[in-house]
Backbone as a printed PyTorch tensor [residue, N CA C, xyz], in Angstrom:
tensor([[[-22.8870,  13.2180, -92.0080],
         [-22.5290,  13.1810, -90.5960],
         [-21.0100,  13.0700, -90.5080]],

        [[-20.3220,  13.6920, -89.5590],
         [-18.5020,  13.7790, -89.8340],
         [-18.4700,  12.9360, -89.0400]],

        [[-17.5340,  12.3610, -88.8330],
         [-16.7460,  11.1060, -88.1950],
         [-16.7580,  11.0780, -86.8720]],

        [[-16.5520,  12.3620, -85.8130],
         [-17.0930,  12.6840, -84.5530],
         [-18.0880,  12.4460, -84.0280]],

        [[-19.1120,  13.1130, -84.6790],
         [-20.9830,  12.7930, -84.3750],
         [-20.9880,  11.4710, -84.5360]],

        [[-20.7350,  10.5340, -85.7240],
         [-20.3910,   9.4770, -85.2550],
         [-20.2390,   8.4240, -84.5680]],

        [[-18.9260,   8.9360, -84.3360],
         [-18.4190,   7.8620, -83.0700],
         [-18.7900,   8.4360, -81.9450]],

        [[-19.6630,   9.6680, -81.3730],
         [-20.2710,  10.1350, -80.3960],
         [-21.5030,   8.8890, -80.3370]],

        [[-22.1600,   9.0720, -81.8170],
         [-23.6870,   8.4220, -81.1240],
         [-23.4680,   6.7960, -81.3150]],

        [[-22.2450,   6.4170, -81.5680],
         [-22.1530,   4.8440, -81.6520],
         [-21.4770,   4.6660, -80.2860]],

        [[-20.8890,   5.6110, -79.6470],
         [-20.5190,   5.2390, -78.2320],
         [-22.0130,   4.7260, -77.1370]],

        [[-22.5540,   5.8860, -77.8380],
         [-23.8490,   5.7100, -76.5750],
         [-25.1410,   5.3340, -77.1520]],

        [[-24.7450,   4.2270, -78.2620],
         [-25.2150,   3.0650, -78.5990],
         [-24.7680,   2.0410, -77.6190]],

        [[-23.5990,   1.7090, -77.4420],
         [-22.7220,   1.0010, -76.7370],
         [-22.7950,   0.3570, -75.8480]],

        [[-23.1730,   2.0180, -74.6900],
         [-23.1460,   2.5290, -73.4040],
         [-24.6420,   2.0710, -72.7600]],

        [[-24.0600,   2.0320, -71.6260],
         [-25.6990,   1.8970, -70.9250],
         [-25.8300,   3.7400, -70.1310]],

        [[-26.7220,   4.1100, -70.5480],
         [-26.7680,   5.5670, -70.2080],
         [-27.5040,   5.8890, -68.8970]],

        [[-27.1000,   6.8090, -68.3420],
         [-27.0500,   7.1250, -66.5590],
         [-27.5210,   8.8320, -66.6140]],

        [[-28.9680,   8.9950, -66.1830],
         [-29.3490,   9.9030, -65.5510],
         [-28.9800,  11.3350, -66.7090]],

        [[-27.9000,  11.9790, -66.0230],
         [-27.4950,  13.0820, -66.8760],
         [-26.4620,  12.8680, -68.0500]],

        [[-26.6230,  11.6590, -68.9750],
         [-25.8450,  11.2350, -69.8130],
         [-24.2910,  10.8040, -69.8240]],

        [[-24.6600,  10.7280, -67.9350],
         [-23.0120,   9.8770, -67.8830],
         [-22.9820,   8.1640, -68.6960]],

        [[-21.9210,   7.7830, -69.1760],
         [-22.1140,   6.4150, -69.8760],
         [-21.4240,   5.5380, -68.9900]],

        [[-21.8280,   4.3850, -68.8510],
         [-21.1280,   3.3710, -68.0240],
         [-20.3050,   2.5460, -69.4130]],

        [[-19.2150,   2.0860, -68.7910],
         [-18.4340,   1.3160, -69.8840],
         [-19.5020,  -0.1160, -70.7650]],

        [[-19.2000,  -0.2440, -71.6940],
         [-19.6370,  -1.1130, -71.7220],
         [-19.0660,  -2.7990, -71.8910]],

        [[-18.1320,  -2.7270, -71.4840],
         [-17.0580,  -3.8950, -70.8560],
         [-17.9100,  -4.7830, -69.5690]],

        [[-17.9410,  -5.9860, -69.8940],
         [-18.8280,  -7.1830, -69.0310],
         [-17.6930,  -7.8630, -68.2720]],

        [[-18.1580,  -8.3490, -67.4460],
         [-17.4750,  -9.2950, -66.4990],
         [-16.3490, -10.3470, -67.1570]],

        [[-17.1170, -10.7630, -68.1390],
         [-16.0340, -11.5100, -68.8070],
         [-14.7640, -10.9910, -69.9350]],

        [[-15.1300,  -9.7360, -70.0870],
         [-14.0160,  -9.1820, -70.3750],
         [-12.4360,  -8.6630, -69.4790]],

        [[-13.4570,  -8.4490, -67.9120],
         [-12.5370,  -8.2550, -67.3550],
         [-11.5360,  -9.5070, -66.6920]],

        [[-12.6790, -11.2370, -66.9930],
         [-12.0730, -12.0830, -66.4680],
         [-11.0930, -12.5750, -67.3140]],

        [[-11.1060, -12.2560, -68.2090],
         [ -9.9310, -12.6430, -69.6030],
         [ -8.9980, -11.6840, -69.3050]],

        [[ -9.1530, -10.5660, -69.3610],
         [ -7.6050,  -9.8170, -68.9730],
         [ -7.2750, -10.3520, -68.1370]],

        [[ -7.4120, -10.9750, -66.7980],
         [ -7.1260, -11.0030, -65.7360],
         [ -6.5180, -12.9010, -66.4210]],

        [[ -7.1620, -13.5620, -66.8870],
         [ -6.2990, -14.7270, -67.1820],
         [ -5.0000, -14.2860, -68.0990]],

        [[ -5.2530, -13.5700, -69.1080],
         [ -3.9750, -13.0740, -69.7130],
         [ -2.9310, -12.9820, -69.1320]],

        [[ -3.1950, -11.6330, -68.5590],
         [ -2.5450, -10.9570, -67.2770],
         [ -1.7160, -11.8500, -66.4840]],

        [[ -2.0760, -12.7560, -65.9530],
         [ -1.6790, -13.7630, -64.9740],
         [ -0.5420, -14.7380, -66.0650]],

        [[ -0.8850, -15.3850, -67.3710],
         [ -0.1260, -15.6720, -67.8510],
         [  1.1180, -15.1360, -68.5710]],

        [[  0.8500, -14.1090, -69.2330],
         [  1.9450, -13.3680, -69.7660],
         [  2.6530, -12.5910, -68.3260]],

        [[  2.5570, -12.3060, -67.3840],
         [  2.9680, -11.8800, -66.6920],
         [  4.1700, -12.8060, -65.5670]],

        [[  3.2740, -13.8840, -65.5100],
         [  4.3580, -15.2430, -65.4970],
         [  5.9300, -15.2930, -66.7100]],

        [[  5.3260, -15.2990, -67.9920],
         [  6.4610, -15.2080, -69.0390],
         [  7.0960, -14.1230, -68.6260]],

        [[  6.3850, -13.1890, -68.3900],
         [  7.9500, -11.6460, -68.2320],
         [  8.7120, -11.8230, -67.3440]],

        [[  7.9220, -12.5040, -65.9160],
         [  8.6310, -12.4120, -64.9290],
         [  9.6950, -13.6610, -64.7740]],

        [[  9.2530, -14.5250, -65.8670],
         [ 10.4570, -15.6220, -66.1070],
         [ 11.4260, -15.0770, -67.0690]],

        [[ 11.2560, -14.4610, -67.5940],
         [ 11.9490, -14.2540, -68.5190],
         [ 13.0230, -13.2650, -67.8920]],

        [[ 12.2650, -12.4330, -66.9520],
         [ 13.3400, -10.8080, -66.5140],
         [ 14.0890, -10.8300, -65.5690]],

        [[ 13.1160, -11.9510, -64.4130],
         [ 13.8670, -12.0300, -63.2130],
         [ 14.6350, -13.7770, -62.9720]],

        [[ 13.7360, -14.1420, -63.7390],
         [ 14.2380, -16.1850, -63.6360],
         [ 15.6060, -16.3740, -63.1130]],

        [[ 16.5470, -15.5620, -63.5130],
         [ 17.6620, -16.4510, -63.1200],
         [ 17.3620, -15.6940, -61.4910]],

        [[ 17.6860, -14.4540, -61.0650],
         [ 17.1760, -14.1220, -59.2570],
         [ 16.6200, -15.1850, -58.7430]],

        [[ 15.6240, -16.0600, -59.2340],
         [ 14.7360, -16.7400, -58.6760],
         [ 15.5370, -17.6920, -58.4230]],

        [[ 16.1460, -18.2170, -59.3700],
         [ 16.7170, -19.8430, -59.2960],
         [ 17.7250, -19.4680, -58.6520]],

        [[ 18.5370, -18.0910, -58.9550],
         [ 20.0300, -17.8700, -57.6540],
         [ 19.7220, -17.7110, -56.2170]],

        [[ 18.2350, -17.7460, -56.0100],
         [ 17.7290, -16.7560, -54.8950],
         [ 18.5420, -15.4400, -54.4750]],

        [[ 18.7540, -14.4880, -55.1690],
         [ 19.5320, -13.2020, -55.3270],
         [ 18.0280, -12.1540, -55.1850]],

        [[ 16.8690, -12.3420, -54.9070],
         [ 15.9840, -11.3290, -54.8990],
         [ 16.0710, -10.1780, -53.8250]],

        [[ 15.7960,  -8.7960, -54.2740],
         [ 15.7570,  -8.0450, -53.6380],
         [ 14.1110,  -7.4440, -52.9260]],

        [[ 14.0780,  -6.2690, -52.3500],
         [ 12.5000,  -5.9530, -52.4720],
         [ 12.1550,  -5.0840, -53.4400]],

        [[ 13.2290,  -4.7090, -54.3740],
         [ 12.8040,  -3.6390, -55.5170],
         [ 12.4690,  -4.6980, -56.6780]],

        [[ 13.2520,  -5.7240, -56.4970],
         [ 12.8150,  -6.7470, -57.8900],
         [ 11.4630,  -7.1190, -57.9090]],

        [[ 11.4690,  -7.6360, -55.8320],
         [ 10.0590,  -7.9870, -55.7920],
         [  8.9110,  -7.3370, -56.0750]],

        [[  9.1500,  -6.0410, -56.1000],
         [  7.5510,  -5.4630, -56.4540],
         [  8.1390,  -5.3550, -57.9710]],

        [[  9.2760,  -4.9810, -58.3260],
         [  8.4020,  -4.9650, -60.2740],
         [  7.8590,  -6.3000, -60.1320]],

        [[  8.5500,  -7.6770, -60.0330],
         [  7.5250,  -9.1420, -59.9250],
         [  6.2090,  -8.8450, -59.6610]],

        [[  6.1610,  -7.6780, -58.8470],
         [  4.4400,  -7.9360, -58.5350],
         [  3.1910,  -6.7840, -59.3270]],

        [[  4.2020,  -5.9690, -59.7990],
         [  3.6740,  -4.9550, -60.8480],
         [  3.4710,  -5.6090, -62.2100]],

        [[  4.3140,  -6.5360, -62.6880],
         [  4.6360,  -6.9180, -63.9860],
         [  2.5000,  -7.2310, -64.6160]],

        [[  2.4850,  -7.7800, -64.3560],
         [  0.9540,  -8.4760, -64.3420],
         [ -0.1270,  -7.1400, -65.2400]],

        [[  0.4430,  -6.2150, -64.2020],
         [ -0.7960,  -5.0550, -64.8610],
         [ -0.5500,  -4.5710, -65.7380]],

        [[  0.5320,  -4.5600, -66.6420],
         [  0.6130,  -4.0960, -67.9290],
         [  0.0160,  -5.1080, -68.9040]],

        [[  0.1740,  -6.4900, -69.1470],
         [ -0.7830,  -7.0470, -70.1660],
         [ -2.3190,  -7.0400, -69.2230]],

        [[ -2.4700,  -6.8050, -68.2830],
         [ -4.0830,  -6.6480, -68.0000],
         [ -4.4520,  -5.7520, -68.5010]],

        [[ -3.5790,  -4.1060, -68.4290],
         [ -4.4620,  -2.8630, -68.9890],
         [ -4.4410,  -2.7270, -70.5180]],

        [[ -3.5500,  -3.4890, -70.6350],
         [ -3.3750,  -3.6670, -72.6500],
         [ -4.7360,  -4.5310, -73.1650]],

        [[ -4.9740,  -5.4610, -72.3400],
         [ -6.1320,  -6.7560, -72.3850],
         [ -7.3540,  -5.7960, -72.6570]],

        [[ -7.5110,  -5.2780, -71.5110],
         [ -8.9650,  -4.3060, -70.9900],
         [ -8.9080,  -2.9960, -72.5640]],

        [[ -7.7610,  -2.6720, -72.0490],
         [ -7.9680,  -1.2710, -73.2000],
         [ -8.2340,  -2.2230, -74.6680]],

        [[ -7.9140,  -3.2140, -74.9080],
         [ -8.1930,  -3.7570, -76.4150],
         [ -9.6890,  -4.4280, -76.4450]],

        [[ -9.9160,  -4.7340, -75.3550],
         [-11.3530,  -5.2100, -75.6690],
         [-12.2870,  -3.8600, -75.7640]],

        [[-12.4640,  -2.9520, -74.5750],
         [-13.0450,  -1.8990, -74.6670],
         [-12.9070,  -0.9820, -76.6690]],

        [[-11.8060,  -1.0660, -76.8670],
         [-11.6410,  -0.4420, -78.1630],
         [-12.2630,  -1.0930, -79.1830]],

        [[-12.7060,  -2.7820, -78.9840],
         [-13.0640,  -3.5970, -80.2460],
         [-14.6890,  -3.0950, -79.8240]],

        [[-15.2540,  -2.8290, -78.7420],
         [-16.6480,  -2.0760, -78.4970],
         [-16.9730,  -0.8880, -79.0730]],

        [[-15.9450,  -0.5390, -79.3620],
         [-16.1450,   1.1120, -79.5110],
         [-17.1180,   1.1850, -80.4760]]])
C-alpha cells in the first residue's frame, strides 16, 4: 500500500463520515478549548511584549489596536492546526 492510500484510509478512520463521504474534522471541543486558552495566553505575552510600552505611555493608536486584537489568532490557529495534525 503507498503512503497516500494510506494516509487516505487512516484519515477516514479518524473522521466521522457524512452521507457522500464528506469527513467532518475530527477535532473535539476540547481541543478547540485549549487553543483558545493558549491563544489567550501567549497572545497576552506578544501583546506585552510588542505593544507594552504604548500601553504604559498610553501612545495607542487604532492601527495598534486591532493588531492587539488580531495578535491572539495566530497561536490559536497554530494550537488547532497542531492538534488536528497529531490526529491525522
Amino acid at each position: 500500500m503507498n503512503v497516500s492510500a494510506n494516509r487516505h484510509s487512516r484519515n477516514q478512520e479518524d473522521a466521522i463520515l457524512l452521507g457522500e463521504g464528506q469527513a467532518v474534522s475530527s477535532l473535539q471541543r476540547c481541543h478547540y478549548l485549549r487553543a483558545l486558552k493558549i491563544a489567550l495566553f501567549v497572545g497576552v505575552v506578544l501583546i506585552s511584549i510588542n505593544q507594552g510600552d504604548q500601553i504604559i505611555n498610553g501612545t495607542l493608536t487604532l492601527s495598534i489596536a486591532i493588531k492587539m486584537l488580531l495578535t491572539p489568532f495566530v497561536p490559536f490557529a497554530v494550537s488547532l492546526y497542531s492538534s488536528w495534525t497529531a490526529l491525522r
